[in-house]
C-alpha positions as a Python dict, from the first residue, in 0.01 Angstrom:
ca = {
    (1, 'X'): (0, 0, 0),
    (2, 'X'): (-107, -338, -39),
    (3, 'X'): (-119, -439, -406),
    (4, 'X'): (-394, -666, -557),
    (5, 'X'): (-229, -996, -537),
    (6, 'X'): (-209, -933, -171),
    (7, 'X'): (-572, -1023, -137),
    (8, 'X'): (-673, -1392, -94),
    (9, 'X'): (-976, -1519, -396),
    (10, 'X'): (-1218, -1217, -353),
    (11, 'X'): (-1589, -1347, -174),
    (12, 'X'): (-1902, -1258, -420),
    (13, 'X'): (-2097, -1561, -370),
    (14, 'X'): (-2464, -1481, -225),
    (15, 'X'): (-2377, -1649, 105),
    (16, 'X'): (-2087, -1608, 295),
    (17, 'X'): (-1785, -1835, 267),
    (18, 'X'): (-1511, -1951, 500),
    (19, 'X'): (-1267, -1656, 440),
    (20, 'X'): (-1568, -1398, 536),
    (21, 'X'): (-1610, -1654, 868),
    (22, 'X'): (-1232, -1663, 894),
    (23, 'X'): (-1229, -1246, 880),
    (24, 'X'): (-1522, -1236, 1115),
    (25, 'X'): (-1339, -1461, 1370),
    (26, 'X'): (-1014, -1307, 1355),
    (27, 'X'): (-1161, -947, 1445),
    (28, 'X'): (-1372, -1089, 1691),
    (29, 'X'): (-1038, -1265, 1864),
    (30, 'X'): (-794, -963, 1820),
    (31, 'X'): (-1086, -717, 2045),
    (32, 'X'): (-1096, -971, 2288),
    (33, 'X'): (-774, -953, 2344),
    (34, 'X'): (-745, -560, 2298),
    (35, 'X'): (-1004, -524, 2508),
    (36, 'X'): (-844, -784, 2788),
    (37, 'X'): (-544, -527, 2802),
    (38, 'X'): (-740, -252, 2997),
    (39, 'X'): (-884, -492, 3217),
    (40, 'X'): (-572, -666, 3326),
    (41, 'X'): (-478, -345, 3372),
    (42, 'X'): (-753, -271, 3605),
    (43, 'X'): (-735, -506, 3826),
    (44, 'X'): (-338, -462, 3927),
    (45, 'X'): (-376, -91, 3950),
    (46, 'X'): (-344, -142, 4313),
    (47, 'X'): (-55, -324, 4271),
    (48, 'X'): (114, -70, 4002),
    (49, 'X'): (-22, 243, 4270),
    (50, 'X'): (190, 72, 4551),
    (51, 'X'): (471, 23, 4339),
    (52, 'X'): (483, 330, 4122),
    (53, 'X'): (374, 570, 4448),
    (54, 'X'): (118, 694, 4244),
    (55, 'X'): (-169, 907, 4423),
    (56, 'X'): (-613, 841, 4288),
    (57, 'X'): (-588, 1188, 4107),
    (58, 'X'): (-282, 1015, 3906),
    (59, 'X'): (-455, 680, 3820),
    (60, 'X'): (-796, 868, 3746),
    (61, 'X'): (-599, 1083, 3478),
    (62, 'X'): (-440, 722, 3355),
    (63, 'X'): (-731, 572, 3333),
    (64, 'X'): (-936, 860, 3156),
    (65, 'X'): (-687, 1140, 2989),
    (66, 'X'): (-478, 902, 2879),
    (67, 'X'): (-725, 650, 2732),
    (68, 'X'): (-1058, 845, 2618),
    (69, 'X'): (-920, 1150, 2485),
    (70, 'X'): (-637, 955, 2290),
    (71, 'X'): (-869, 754, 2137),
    (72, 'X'): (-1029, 1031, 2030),
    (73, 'X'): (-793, 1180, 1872),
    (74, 'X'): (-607, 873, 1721),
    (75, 'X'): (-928, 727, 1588),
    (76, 'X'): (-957, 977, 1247),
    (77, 'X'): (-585, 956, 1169),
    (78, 'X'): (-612, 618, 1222),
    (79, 'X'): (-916, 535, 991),
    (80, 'X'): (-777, 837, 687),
    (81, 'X'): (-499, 565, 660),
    (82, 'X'): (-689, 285, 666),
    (83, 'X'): (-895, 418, 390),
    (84, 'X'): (-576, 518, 206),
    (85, 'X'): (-336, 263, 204),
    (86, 'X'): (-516, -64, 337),
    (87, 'X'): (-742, -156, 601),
    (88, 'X'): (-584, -472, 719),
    (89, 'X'): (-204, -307, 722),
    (90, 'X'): (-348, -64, 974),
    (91, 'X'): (-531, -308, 1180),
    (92, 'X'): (-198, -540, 1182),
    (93, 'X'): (-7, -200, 1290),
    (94, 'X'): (-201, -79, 1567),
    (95, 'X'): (-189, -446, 1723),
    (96, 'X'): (157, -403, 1692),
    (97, 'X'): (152, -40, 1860),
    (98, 'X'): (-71, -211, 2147),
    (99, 'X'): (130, -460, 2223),
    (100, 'X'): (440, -291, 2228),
    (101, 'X'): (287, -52, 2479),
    (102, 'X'): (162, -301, 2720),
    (103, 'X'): (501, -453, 2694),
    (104, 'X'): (656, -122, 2760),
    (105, 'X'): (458, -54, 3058),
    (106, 'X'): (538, -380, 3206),
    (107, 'X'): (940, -187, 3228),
    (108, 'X'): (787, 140, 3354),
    (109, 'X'): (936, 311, 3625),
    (110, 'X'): (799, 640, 3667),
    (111, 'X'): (424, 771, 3616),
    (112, 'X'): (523, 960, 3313),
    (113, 'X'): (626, 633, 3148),
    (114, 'X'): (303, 495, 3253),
    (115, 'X'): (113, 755, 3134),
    (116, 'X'): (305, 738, 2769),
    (117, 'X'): (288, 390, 2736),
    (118, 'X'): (-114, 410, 2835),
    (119, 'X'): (-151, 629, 2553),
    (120, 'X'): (31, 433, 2309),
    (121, 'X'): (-234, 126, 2392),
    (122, 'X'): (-512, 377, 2384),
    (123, 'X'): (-381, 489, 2032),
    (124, 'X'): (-334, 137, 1931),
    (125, 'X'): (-694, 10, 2056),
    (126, 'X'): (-845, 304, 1853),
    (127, 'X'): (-899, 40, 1584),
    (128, 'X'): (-1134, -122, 1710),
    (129, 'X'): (-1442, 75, 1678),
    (130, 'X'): (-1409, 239, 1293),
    (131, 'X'): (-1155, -12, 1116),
    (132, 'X'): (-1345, -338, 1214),
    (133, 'X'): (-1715, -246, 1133),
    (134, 'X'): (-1506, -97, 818),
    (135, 'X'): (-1374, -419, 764),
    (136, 'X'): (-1695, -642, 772),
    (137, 'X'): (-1884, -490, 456),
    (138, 'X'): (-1538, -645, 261),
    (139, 'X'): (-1588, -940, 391),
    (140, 'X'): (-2024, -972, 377),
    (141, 'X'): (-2234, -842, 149),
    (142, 'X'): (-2512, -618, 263),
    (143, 'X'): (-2803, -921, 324),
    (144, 'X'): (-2578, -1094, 595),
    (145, 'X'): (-2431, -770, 715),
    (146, 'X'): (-2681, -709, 1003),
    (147, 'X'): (-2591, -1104, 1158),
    (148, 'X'): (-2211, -991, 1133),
    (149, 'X'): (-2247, -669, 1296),
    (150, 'X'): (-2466, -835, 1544),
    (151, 'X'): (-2248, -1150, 1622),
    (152, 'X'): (-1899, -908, 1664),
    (153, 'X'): (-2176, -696, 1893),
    (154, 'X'): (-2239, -1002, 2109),
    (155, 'X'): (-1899, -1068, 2128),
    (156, 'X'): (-1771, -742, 2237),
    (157, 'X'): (-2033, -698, 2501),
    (158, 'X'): (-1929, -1079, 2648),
    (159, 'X'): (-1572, -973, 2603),
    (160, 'X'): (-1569, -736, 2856),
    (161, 'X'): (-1687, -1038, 3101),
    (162, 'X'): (-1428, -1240, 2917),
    (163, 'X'): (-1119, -1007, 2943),
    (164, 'X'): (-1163, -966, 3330),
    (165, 'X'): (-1203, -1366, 3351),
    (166, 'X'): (-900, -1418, 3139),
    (167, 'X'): (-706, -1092, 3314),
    (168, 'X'): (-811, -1237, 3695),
    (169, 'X'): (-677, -1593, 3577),
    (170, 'X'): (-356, -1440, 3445),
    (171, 'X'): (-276, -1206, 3749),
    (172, 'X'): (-388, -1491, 4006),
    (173, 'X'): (-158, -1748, 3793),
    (174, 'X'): (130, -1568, 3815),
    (175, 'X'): (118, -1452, 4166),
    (176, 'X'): (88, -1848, 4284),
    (177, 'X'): (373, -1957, 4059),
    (178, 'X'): (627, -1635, 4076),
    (179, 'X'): (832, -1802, 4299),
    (180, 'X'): (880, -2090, 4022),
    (181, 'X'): (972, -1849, 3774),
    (182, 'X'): (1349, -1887, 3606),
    (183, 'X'): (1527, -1585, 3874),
    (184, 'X'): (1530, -1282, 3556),
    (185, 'X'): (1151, -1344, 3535),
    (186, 'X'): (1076, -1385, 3928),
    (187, 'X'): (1286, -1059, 4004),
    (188, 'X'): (978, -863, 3823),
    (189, 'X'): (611, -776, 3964),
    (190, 'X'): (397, -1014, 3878),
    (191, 'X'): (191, -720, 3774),
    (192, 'X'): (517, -678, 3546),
    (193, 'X'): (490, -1033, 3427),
    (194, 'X'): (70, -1025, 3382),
    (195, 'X'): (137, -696, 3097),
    (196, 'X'): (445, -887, 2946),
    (197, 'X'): (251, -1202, 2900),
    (198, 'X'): (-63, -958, 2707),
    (199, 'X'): (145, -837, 2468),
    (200, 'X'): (287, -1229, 2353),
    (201, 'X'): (-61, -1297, 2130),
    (202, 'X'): (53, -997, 1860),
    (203, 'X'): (305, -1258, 1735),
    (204, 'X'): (19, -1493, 1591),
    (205, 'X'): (-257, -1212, 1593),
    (206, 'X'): (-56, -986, 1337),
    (207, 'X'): (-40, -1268, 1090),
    (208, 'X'): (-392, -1371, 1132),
    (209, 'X'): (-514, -1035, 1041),
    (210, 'X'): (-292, -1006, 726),
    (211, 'X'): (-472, -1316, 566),
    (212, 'X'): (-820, -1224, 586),
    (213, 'X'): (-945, -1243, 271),
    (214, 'X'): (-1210, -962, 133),
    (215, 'X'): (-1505, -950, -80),
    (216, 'X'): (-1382, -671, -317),
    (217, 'X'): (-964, -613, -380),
    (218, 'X'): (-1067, -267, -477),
    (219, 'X'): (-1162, -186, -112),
    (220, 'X'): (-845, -260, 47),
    (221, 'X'): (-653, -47, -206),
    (222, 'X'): (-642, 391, -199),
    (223, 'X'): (-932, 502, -385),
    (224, 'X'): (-842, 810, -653),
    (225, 'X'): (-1119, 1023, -475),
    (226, 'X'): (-1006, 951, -130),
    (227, 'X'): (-889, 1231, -15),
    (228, 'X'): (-960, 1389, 326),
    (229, 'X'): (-1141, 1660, 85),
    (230, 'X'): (-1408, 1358, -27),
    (231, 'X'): (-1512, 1330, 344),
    (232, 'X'): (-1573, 1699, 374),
    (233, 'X'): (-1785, 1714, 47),
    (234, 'X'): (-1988, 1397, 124),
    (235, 'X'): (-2065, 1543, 467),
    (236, 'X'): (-2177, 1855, 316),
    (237, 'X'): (-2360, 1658, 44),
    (238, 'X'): (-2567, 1475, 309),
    (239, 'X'): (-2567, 1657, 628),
    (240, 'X'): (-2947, 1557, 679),
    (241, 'X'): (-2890, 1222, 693),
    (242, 'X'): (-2535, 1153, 837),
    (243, 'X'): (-2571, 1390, 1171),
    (244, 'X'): (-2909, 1310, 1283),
    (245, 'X'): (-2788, 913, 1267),
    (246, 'X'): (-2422, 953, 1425),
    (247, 'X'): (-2564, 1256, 1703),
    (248, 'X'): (-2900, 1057, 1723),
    (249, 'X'): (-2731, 706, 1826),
    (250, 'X'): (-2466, 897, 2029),
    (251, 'X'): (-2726, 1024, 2228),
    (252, 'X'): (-2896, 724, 2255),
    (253, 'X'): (-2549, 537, 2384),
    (254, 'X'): (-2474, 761, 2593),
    (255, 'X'): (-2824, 765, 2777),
    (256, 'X'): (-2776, 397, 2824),
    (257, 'X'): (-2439, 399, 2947),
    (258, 'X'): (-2536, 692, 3172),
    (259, 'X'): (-2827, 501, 3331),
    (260, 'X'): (-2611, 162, 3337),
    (261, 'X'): (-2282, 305, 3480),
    (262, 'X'): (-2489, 454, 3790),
    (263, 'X'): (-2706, 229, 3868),
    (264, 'X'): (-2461, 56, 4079),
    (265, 'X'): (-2443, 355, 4288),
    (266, 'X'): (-2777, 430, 4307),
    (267, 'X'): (-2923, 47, 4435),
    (268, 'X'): (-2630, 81, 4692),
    (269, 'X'): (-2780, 425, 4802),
    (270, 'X'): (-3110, 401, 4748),
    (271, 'X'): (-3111, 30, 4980),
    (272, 'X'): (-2822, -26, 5137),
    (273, 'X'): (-2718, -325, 4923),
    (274, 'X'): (-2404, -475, 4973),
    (275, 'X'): (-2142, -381, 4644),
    (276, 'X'): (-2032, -705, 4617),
    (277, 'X'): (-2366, -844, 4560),
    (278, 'X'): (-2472, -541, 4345),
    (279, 'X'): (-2206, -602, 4135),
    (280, 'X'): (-2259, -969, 4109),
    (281, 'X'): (-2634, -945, 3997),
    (282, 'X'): (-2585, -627, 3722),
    (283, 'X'): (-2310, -824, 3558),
    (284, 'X'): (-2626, -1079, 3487),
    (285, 'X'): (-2820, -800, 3400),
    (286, 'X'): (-2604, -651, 3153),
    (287, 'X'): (-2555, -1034, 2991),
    (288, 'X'): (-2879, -1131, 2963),
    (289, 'X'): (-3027, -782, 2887),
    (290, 'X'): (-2820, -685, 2582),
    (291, 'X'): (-2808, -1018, 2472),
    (292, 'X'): (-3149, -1062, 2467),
    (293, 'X'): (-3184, -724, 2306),
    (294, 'X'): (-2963, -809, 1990),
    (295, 'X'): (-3195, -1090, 1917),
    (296, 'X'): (-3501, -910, 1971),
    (297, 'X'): (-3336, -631, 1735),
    (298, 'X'): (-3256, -916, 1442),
    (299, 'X'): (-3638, -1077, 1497),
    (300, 'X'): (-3787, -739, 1449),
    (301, 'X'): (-3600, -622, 1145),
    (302, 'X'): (-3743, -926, 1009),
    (303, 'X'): (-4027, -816, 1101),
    (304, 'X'): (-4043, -519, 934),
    (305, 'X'): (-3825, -540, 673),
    (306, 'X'): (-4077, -597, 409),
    (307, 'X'): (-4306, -354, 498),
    (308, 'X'): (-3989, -86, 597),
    (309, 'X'): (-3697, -133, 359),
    (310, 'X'): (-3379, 63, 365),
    (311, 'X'): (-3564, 246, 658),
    (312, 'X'): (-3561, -59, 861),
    (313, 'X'): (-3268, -32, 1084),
    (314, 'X'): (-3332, 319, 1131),
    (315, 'X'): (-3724, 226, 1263),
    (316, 'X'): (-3602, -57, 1544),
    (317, 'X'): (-3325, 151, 1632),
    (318, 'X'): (-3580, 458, 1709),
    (319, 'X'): (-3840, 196, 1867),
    (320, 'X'): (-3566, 43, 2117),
    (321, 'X'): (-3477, 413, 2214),
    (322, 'X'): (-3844, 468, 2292),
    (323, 'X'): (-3899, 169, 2504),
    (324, 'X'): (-3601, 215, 2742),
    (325, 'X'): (-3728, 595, 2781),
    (326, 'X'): (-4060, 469, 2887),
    (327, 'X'): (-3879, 139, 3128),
    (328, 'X'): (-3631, 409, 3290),
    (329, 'X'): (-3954, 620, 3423),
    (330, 'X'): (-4065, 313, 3631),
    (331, 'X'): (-3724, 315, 3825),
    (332, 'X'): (-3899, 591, 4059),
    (333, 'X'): (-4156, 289, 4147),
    (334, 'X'): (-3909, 38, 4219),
    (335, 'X'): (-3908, -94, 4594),
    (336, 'X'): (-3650, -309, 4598),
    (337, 'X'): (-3323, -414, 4430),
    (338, 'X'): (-3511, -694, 4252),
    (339, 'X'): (-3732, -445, 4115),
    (340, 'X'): (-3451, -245, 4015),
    (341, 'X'): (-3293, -556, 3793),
    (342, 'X'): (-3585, -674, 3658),
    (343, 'X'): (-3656, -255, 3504),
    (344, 'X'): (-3296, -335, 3399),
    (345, 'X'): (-3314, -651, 3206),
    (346, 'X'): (-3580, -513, 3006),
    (347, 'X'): (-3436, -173, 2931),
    (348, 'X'): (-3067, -270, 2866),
    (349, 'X'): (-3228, -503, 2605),
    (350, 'X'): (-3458, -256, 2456),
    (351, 'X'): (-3123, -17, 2429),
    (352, 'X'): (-2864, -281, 2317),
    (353, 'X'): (-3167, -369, 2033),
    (354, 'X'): (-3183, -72, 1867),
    (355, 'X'): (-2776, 32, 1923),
    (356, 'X'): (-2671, -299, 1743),
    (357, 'X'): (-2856, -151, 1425),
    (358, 'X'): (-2532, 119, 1409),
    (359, 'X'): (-2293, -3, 1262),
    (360, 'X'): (-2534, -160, 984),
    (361, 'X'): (-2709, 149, 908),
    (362, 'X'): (-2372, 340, 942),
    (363, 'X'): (-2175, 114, 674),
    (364, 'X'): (-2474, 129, 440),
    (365, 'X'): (-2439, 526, 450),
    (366, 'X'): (-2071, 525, 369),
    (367, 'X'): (-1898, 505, 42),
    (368, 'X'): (-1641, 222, 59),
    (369, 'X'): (-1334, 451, 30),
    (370, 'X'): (-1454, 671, 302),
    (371, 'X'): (-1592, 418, 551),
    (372, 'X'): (-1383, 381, 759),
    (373, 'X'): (-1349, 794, 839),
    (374, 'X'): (-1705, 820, 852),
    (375, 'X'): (-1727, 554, 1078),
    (376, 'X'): (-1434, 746, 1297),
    (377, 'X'): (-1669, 1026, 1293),
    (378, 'X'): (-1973, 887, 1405),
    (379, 'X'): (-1740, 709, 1740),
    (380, 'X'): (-1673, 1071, 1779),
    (381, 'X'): (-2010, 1171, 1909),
    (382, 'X'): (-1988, 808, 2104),
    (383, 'X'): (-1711, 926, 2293),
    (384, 'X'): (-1797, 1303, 2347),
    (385, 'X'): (-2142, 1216, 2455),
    (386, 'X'): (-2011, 908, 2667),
    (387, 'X'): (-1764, 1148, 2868),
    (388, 'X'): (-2004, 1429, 2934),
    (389, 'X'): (-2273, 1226, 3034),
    (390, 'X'): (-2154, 1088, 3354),
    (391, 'X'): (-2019, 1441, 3460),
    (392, 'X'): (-2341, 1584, 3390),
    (393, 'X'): (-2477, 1374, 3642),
    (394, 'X'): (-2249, 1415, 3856),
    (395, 'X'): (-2300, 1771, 3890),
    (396, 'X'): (-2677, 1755, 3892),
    (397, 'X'): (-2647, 1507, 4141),
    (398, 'X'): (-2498, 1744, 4363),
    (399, 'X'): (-2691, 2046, 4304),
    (400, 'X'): (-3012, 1850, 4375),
    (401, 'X'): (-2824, 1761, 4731),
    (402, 'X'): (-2699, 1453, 4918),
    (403, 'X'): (-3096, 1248, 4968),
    (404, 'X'): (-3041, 861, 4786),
    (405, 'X'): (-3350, 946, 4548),
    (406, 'X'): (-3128, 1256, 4438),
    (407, 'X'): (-2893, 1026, 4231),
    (408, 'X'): (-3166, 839, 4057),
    (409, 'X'): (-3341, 1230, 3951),
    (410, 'X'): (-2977, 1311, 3820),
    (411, 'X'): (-2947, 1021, 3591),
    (412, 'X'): (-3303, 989, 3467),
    (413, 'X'): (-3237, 1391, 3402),
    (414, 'X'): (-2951, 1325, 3160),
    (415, 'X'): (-3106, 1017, 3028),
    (416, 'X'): (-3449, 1076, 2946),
    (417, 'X'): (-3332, 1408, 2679),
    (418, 'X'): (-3076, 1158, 2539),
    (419, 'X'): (-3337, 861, 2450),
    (420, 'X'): (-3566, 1067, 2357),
    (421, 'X'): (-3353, 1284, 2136),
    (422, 'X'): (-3165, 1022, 1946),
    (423, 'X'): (-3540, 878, 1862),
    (424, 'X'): (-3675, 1187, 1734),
    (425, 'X'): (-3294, 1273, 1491),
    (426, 'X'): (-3298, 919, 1390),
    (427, 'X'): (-3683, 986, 1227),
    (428, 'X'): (-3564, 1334, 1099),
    (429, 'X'): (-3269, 1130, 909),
    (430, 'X'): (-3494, 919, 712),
    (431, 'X'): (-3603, 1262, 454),
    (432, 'X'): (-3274, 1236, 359),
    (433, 'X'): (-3186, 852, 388),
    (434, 'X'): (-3272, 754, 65),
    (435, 'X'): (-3073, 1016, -172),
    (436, 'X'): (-2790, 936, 25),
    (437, 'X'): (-2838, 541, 16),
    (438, 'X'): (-2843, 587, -338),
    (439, 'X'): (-2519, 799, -342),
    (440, 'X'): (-2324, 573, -193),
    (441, 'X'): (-2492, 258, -401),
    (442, 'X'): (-2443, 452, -755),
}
């Protein structure tokens, strides 16, 4: 448990200081690099399969067993003892449990090694979601939230560009120079060497964490009421509001991700695009679409802040959801692949607007020393929702038969019931949004 003194001069001035900018930073820097870990490891999977004689049924179960169900599990343990004995501790912890496992699997020589040491990142990495957006109400108070949540948004969604940059540069550095290496080094895989080297930034990372300074000292420290038994009763307290918002955004993420991880497929079906190119073009999509919609989301809350209030986030998040229902019904009419992108842009921006409202209208509804578990909970439905969706597709894909067009009927099938859906729970939350808002504020 982290005692008072531990905490660096607390931040109550109006605006935020250097320490909240410091905080801000140093989460932003530690996903990157957590995030960079599954993406190195993505792109020497061939190289580990060869190695390893692993079959695709082995690598699929690596890649999803071992990663999405684990941090599924992990992720509530994870945030009760954040909540109980220190949020940065944790956070420093499961960097350390990351990085240990990447180093690990760099020595693996059998695919139940792998498999163990995949889980141990996957535990590790279960930080990320619940403990960070925990962190940043400690280290902003409630006015500059929404630019906080929205600028550690940004950064995860140009992360995932950035780790598979940073992971190509990595692998394709060490292959040219492995010859060069001193002969214990150059006697490993350089897919050896590439995990090795991603698990060297926990020595200045861990340290980093431990100094961010928060708002309150109170919120790093176990609250007397803390108990897994305050979760249960504030849940019951409040189930109008909480599970319309956590189901109603899960739904609404997974109907995005469901349209965006098949449209690949479906442009290469539908026209007989080249991959390559298809790949090349929705990477430009996806960056100037959800970047585009985080800044339309923060213009509009201005908006309609005044007129809105408390119900503000709530009201973007449900009009983003709306739009992207109504842009995914034109993909029938598109002719082209251009057409295709262009639907895209717009309705990966209208979703990315209202999902970056989450976490802000999420912290608001969650009692500091609880926070973090709620926030667990609500990643939950992300993940359950996420992993379904694309099997539902799948298997509607399938049934409707092999014709191109089949594919697109299949996703907008899934899709169109989860937009719409999350719009319609995250209206029936607002009866009960401001009791609970002032719960959590009394």
């Amino acid at each position: 448990m982290e005692s008072r003194a531990a905490t660096s001069a607390p931040i109550d001035s109006e605006r935020a200081g250097f320490g909240a900018w410091y905080g801000l930073f140093v989460l932003i820097l530690t996903s990157m690099v957590g995030n960079a870990i599954p993406q190195v490891m993505l792109l020497v999977t061939e190289a580990i399969k060869a190695d390893l004689d692993l079959s695709d049924i082995q690598i699929g179960a690596l890649r999803g067993i071992a990663v999405t169900l684990v941090v599924a599990i992990a992720s509530y343990p994870i945030s009760w003892l954040a909540d109980r004995t220190g949020r940065r501790p944790i956070y420093a912890a499961c960097i350390l449990i990351w990085s240990l496992g990447a180093a690990a699997t760099a020595m693996a020589g059998s695919y139940g090694a792998l498999f163990a040491c995949a889980m141990a990142i996957a535990a590790g990495e279960a930080v990320l979601g619940p403990v960070t957006f925990s962190i940043i109400p400690d280290l902003f108070q409630e006015k500059q939230r929404m630019i906080a949540n929205s600028i550690f948004f940004i950064s995860q969604l140009l992360g995932i560009s950035a780790g598979l940059a940073i992971g190509g540069a990595l692998v394709g550095g060490i292959a040219e120079h492995h010859a060069e290496l001193p002969a214990g080094l150059a006697a490993l895989a350089p897919w050896r060497l590439a995990l090795m080297a991603m698990a060297l930034p926990a020595i200045a990372l861990i340290p980093m964490v431990l100094l961010i300074p928060l708002r309150k000292a109170k919120r790093d420290r176990p609250a007397a009421d803390a108990g897994s038994g305050s979760v249960l009763s504030f849940l019951q307290a409040h189930p109008r509001t909480l599970f319309p918002v956590f189901i109603g955004f899960g739904a609404i993420a997974a109907a995005n991700f469901t349209v965006f991880g098949w449209m690949a497929i479906a442009i290469v079906r539908l026209f007989d695009a080249d991959p390559a190119a298809v790949g090349i073009r929705l990477s430009q999509v996806f960056a100037v679409g959800s970047i585009g919609g985080v800044v339309a989301a923060n213009l509009l809350v201005r908006m309609i802040s005044a007129r809105a209030g408390d119900l503000t986030p709530g009201r973007v998040a449900q009009i983003g959801a709306l739009v992207a229902l109504l842009l995914c019904c034109l993909y029938p009419f598109a002719r082209s692949p251009d057409g295709f992108y262009m639907i895209a842009t717009a309705q990966i921006a209208a979703s990315f607007g209202g999902l970056v409202l989450s976490p802000t209208l999420t912290q608001a509804l969650a009692p500091a020393e609880i926070r973090t578990r709620l926030l667990a909970i609500a990643g939950l439905f992300y993940t359950l929702f996420g992993a379904l969706s694309p099997v539902l597709v799948g298997a509607i894909s399938d049934a409707l038969g092999a014709a191109p067009f089949n594919l697109l009927q299949a996703m907008l099938i899934v899709a169109l019931p989860g937009f719409a859906g999350g719009a319609i729970l995250l209206r029936y939350s607002e009866r009960g949004l401001p009791r609970t808002l002032a719960a959590v504020r009394a």
